[in-house]
N, C-alpha and C positions, 0 to 999 in steps of 0.2 A: 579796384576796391569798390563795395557796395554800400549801398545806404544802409546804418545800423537798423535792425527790425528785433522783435522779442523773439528769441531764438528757444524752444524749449529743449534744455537737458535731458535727452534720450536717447535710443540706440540710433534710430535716423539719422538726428541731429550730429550724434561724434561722426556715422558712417559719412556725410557732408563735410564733416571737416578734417576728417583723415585725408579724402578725397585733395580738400583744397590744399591741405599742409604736405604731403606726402612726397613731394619734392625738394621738401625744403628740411625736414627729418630724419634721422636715420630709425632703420629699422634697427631695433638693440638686437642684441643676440641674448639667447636663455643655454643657460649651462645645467646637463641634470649629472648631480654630486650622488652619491653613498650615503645615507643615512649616516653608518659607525664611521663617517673619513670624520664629522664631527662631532663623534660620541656619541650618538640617538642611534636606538632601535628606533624598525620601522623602514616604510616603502624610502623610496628614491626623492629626493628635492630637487627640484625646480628654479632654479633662478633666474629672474628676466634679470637682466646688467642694465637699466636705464641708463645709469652712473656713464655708460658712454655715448648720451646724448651729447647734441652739440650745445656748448656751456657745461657740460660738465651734469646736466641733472634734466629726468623728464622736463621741467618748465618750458624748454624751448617749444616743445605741443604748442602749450598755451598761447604763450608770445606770438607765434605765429598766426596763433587763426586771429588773435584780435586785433594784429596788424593786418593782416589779409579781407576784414570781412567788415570792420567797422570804419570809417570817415576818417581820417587823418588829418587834422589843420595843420598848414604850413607852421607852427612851433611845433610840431612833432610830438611825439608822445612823450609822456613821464611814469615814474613807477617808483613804490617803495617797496623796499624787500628786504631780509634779514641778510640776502647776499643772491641766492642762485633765481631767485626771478627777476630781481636785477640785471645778471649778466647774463640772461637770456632774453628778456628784453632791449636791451644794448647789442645782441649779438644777432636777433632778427630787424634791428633796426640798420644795424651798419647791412646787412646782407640785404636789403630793400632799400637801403638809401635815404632810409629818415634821419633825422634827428631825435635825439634822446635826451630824458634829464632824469640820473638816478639817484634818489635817497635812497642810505641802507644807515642802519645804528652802528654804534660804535664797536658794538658786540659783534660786529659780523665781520667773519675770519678775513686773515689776508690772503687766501688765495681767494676767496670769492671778490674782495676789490682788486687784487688785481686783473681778474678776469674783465670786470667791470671796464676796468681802464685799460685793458690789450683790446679791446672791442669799438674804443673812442667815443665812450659817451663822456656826457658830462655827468658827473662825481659830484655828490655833494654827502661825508659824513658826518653824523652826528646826531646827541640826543644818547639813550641809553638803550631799549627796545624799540621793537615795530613799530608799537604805537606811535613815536613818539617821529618815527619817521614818514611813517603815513601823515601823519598831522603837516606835517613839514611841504611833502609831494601836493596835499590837497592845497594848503597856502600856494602854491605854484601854481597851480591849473586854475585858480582863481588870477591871478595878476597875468599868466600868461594865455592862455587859452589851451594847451596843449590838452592832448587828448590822454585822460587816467587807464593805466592798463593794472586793474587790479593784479593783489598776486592772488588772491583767491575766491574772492565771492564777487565773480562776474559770466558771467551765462558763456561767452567765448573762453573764457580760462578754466570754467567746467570741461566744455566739449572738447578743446584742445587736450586737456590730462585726461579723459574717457578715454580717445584714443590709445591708454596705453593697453587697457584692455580689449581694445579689437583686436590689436597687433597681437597680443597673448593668446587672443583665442584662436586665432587665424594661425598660430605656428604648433601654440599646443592646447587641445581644447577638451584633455582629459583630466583637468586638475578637480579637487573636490572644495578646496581651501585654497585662498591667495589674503596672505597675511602683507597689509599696507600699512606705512607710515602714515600719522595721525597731524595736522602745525593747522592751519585754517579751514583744511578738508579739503581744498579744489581736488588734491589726487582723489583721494577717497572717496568724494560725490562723482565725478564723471566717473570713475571705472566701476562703481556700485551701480551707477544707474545704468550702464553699457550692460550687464550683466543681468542684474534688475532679479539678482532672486535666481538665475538662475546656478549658482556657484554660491557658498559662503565667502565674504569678505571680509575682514577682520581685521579692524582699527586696532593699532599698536602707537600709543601715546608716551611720552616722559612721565614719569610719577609727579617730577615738578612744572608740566606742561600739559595737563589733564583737559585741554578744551572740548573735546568732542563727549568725555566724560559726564561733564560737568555739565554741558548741554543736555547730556540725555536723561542724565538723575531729574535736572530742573521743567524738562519737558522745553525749553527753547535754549535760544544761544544764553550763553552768561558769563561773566568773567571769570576766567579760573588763573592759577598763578605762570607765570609766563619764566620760568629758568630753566637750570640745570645746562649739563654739556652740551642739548642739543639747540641751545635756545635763538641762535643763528638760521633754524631752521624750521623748528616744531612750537613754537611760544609767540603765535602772536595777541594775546591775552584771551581772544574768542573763536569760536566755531563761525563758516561766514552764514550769515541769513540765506544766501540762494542756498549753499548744504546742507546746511541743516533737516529741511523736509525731507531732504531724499537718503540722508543719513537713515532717519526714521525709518524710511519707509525698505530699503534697502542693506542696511549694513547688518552683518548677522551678531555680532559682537563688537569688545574692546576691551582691550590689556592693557596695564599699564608696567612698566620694564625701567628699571633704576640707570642711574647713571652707570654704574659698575659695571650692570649687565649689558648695557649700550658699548662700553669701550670693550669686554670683555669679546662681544660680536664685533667688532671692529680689528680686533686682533685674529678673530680665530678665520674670519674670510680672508685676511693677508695671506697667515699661516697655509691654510689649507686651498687659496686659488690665486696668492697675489693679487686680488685685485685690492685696491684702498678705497675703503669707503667711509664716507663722513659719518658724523654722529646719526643725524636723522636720516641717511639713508640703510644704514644700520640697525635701527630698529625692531624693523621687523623679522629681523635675523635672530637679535637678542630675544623677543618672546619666544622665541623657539628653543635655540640652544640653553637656555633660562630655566623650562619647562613652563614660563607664564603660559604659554599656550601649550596643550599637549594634545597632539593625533587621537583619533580614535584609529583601532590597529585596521590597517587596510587603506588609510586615508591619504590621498593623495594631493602634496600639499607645496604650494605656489609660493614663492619670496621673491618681492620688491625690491629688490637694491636698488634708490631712486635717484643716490647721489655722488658725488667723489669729489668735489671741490673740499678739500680740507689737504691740511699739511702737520696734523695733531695726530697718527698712528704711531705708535712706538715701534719701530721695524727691528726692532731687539725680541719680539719675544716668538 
């Protein structure tokens, strides 16, 4: 481990941390689907599967490089999370040998605690949203020492989820559009800034979870309302202050896609590849099958599946 330094959000900077994490990550695999397998004219889809990161969701990126790169005091680290940066902080911790202390709200699904707790951290739920659990983790690293491993707005939890964009470009680097899940931004700022313009990326938020929205209409971060089905994942009331600038500066758009159309993409990825995917890693599947977002003809066009910790699929339909 090395001494913390100000790490800038860049292409270098993830290519440094893929580097350092890249033993300790899987490389997801991308699946390219038939446009009409689900109902869309138009080219061939793309899909990275994060969803079979280990924890179950990209976050393990993150988790890693800011256990790998930043100072560790003997109380170990701590982290709030809606659920999956949780048990992927718990899950790079038992694989390094730290200790952990996780806050998640009460709203966060039970397969993401119990991931949390097949991992052996310390558990502690409660409160009703992130916030509420953040508040909770920061009271902790004041009486304990333990080192905060943001879930979003920390320069290693950037660089860590940019990587998922290398990995994408490095396997398929002919996309025109890569449509992302929208909750504090860490995905969205590192793989915007890995890219940096040179692809469109394209934030896909909850209608009742509008952060990145709402920051952009106001020109800075701002409270926007934090529910809806995805709100274990994509609602933690704000956009983080590190994303933000690079949102701006990088992200080509933003959709916003209903609860309906969220489960509705959750059924039809079952239907049509078996895989199950949670609400906010769904997302960006629903702007699409939706028509919230629609191709220009010829366009060639990237989806995020970023998640799978959930037990909420209806495998009836």
């Amino acid at each position: 481990m090395i001494a913390e330094a100000n790490r800038p959000v860049d292409a270098a900077g993830i290519a440094d941390a893929y580097h350092r994490i890249s033993r300790h990550v899987r490389r997801t695999p991308i699946v390219r689907i038939a446009a009409e397998d689900v109902g869309l004219a138009g080219s061939d889809l793309l899909l990275k599967l994060e969803l079979m990161q280990h924890s179950g969701s990209f976050k393990a990126r993150g988790a890693f490089v800011n256990l790998l790169t930043r100072k560790v005091p003997s109380a170990g680290v701590v982290a709030a999370s809606g659920g999956n940066h949780g048990a992927a902080v718990a899950y790079a911790a038992m694989r390094l040998g730290l200790p952990a202390k996780i806050f998640v709200p009460g709203i966060s699904s039970p397969a993401k605690i119990q991931r949390i707790r097949d991992y052996g951290a310390d558990l502690v739920v409660g409160g009703e949203r992130y916030a509420d659990a953040l508040a909770a983790s920061e009271e902790w690293v004041g009486r304990s020492g333990a080192l905060m491993v943001h879930a979003f707005d920390q320069p290693e939890t950037l660089l860590g989820q940019g990587t998922v964009g290398l990995e994408l470009d490095d396997q398929r680097a002919d996309i025109d559009t890569l449509l992302v899940a929208v909750g504090g931004g860490g995905l969205i700022g590192g793989i915007s800034a890995w890219y940096a313009g040179r692809i469109r990326v394209v934030g896909v938020e909850p209608e009742l979870a509008p952060t990145l929205t709402r920051a952009l209409a106001a020109g800075r971060p701002a409270d926007a309302e934090a529910g809806g089905i995805a709100a274990d994942s994509l609602a933690p009331r704000r956009i983080g202050e590190h994303v933000f600038p690079i949102a701006q500066r990088h992200v080509h758009s933003v959709v916003l896609v209903s609860d309906e159309q969220i489960r509705e993409a959750q059924q039809t990825l079952w239907r049509t590849l078996r895989v199950v995917a949670e609400p906010g890693g769904s997302a960006p599947f629903a702007a699409l099958i939706s028509g919230r977002y629609r191709p220009a003809a010829g366009e060639r066009v990237g989806i995020l599946v970023s998640g799978g910790n959930t037990t909420a699929v209806d495998f009836n339909h």
